[in-house]
TILO-460097 format. One line per 10 residues: number of its first residue (from 1); their letters; for each residue x, y, z of N, C-alpha, C. Coordinates in nm, 2 decimals, padded with zeros to 4 digits, always signed. Example, Ala and Ser with C-alpha at 12.3 -4.5 7.8 and 13.67 -1.06 7.14 Angstrom:
1 = as = +01.32:-00.57:+00.78:+01.23:-00.45:+00.78:+01.32:-00.33:+00.78 ~ +01.28:-00.22:+00.71:+01.37:-00.11:+00.71:+01.29:+00.00:+00.79
end
This chain:
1 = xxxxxxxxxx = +00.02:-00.96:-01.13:+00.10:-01.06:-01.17:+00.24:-01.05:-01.11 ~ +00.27:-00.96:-01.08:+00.43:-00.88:-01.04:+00.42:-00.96:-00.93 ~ +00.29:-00.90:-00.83:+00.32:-00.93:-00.67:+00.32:-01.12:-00.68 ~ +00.22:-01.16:-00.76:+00.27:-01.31:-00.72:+00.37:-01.39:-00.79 ~ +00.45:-01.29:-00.88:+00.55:-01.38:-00.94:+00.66:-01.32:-00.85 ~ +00.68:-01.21:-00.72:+00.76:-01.19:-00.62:+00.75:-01.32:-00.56 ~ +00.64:-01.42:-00.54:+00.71:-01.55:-00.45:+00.76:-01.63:-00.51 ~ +00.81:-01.62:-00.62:+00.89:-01.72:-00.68:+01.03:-01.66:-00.63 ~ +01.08:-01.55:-00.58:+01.18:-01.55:-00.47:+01.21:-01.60:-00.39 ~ +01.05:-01.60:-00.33:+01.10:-01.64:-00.19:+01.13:-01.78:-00.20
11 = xxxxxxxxxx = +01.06:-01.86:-00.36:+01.09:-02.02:-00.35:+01.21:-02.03:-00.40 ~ +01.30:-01.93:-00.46:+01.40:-02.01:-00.46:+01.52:-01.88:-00.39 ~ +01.49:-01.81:-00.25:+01.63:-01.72:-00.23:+01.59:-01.75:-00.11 ~ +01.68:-01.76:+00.00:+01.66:-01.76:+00.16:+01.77:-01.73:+00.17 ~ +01.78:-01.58:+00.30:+01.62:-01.55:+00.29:+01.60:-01.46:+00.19 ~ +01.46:-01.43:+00.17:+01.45:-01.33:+00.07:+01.34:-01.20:+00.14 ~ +01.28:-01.14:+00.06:+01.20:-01.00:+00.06:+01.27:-00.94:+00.21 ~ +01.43:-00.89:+00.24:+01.43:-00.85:+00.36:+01.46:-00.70:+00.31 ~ +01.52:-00.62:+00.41:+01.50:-00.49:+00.38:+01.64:-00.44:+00.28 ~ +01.75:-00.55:+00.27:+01.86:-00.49:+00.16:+01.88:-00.52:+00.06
21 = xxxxxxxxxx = +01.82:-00.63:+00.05:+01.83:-00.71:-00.08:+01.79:-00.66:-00.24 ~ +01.67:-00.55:-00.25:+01.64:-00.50:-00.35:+01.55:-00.60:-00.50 ~ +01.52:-00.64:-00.39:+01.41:-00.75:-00.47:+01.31:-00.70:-00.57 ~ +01.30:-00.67:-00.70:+01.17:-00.60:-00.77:+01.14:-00.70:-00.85 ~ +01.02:-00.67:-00.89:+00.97:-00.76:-01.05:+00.86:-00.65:-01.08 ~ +00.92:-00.63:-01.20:+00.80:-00.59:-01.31:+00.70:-00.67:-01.42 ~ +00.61:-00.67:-01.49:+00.53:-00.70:-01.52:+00.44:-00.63:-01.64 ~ +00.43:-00.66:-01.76:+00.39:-00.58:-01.83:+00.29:-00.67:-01.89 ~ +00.15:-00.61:-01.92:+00.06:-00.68:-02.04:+00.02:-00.62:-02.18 ~ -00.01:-00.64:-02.24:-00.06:-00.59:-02.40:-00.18:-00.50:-02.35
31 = xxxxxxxxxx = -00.28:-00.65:-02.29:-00.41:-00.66:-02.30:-00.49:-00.68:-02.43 ~ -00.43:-00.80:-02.51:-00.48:-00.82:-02.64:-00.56:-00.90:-02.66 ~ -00.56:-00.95:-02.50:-00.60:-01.12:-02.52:-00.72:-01.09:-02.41 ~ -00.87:-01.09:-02.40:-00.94:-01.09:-02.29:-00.94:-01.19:-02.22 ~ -00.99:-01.23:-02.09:-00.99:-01.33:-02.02:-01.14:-01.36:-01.98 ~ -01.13:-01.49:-01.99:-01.27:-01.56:-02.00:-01.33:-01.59:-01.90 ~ -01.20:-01.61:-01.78:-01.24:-01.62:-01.66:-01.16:-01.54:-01.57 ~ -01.14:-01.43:-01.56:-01.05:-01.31:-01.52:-01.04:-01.37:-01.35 ~ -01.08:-01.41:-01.29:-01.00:-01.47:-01.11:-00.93:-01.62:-01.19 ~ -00.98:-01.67:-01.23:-00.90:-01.81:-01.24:-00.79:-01.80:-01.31
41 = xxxxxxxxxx = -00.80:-01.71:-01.41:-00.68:-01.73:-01.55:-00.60:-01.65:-01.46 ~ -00.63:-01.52:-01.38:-00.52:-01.43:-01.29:-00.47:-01.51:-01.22 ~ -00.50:-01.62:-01.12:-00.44:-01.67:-01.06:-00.35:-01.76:-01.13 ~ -00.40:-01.83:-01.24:-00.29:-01.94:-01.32:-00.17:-01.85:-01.36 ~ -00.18:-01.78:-01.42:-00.09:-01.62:-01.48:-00.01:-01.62:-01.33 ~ -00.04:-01.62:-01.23:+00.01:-01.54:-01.13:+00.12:-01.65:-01.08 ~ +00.05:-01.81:-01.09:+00.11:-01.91:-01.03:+00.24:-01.92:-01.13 ~ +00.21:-01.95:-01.26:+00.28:-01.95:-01.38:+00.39:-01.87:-01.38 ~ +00.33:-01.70:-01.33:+00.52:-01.64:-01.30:+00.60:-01.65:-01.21 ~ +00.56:-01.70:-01.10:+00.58:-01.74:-00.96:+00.74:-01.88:-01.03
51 = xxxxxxxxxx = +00.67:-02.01:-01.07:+00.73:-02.06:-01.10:+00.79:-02.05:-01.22 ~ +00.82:-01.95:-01.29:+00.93:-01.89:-01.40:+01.02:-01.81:-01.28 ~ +01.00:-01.77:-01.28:+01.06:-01.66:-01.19:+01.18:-01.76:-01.08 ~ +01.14:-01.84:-01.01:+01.20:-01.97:-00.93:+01.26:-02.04:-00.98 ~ +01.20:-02.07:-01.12:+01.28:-02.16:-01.20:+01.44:-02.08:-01.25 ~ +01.39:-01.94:-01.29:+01.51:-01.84:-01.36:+01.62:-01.78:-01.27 ~ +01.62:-01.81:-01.13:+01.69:-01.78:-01.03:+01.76:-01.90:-01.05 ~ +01.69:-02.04:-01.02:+01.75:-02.12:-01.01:+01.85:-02.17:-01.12 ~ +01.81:-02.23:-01.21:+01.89:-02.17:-01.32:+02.04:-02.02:-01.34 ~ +02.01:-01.95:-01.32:+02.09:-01.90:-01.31:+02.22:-01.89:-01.21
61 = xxxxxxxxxx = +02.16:-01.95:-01.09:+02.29:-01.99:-01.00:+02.33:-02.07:-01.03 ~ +02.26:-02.19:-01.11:+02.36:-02.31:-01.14:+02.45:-02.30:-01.25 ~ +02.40:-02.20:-01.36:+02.48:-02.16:-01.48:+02.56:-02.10:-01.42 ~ +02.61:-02.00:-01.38:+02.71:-01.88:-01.33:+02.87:-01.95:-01.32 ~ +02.94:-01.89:-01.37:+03.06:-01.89:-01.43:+03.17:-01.82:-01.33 ~ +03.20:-01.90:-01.34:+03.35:-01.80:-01.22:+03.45:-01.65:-01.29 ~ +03.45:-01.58:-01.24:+03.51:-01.43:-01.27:+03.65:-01.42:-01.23 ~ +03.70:-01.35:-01.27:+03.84:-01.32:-01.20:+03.80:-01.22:-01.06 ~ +03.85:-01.22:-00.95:+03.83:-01.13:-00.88:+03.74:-01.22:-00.75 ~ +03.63:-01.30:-00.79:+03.51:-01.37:-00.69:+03.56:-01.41:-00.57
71 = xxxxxxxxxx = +03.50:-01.38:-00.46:+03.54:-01.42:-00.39:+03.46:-01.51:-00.35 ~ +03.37:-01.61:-00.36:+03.28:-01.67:-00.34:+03.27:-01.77:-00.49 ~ +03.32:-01.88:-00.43:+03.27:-01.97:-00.54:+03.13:-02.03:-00.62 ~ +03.10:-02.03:-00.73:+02.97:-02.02:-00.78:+02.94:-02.22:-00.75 ~ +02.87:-02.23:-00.78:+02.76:-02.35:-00.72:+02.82:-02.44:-00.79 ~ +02.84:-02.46:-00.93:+02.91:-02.59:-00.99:+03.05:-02.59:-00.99 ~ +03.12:-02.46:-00.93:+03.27:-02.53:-00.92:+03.25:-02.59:-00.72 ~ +03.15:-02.55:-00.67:+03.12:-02.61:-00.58:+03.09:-02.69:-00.52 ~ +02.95:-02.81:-00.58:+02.92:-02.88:-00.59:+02.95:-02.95:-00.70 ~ +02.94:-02.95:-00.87:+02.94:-03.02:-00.94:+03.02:-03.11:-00.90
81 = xxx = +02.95:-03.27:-01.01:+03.06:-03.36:-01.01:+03.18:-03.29:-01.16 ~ +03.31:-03.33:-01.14:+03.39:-03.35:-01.27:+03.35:-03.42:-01.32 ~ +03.38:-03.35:-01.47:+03.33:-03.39:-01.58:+03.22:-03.38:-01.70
end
C-alpha cells in the first residue's frame, strides 16, 4: 500500500521521486479485517491511498501560512483572490 500510495506524489509534486527530495510513506495495517478479494481490495486500498496522499499534499500547499523569515511566497498569498 506504501509503494502505491508513493504515486500520489508524483500526482501532485513535479517533479517528484528524484534523488533529494526524500520522499517516504509508511503504511501500517492491524490486519483485523480479512479480505475477501485480496488482488481487488489491494488494489482499491492502493488506489484509495494514492489519492489521499495527492489530495493531503494538495491541500496542504493551499492551506500554508506565511512565516516570518520565507522567502518564497505560499500559494494563497500568491494566487488567491482577496477576500
Amino acid at each position: 500500500m506504501a509503494v502505491a500510495a508513493h504515486d500520489g506524489m508524483a500526482r501532485a509534486i513535479l517533479p517528484s521521486h528524484t534523488p533529494l527530495d526524500g520522499d517516504l510513506v509508511f503504511a501500517a495495517a492491524t490486519g483485523t479485517t480479512p479480505l475477501t478479494e485480496p488482488l481487488a481490495q489491494e488494489m482499491q486500498l492502493g488506489h484509495a491511498a494514492a489519492v489521499c496522499l495527492a489530495r493531503a499534499i494538495a491541500r496542504g500547499v493551499y492551506e500554508a501560512s506565511e512565516a516570518e523569515g520565507d522567502t518564497v511566497p505560499t500559494w494563497k498569498a500568491r494566487f488567491a483572490a482577496p477576500g
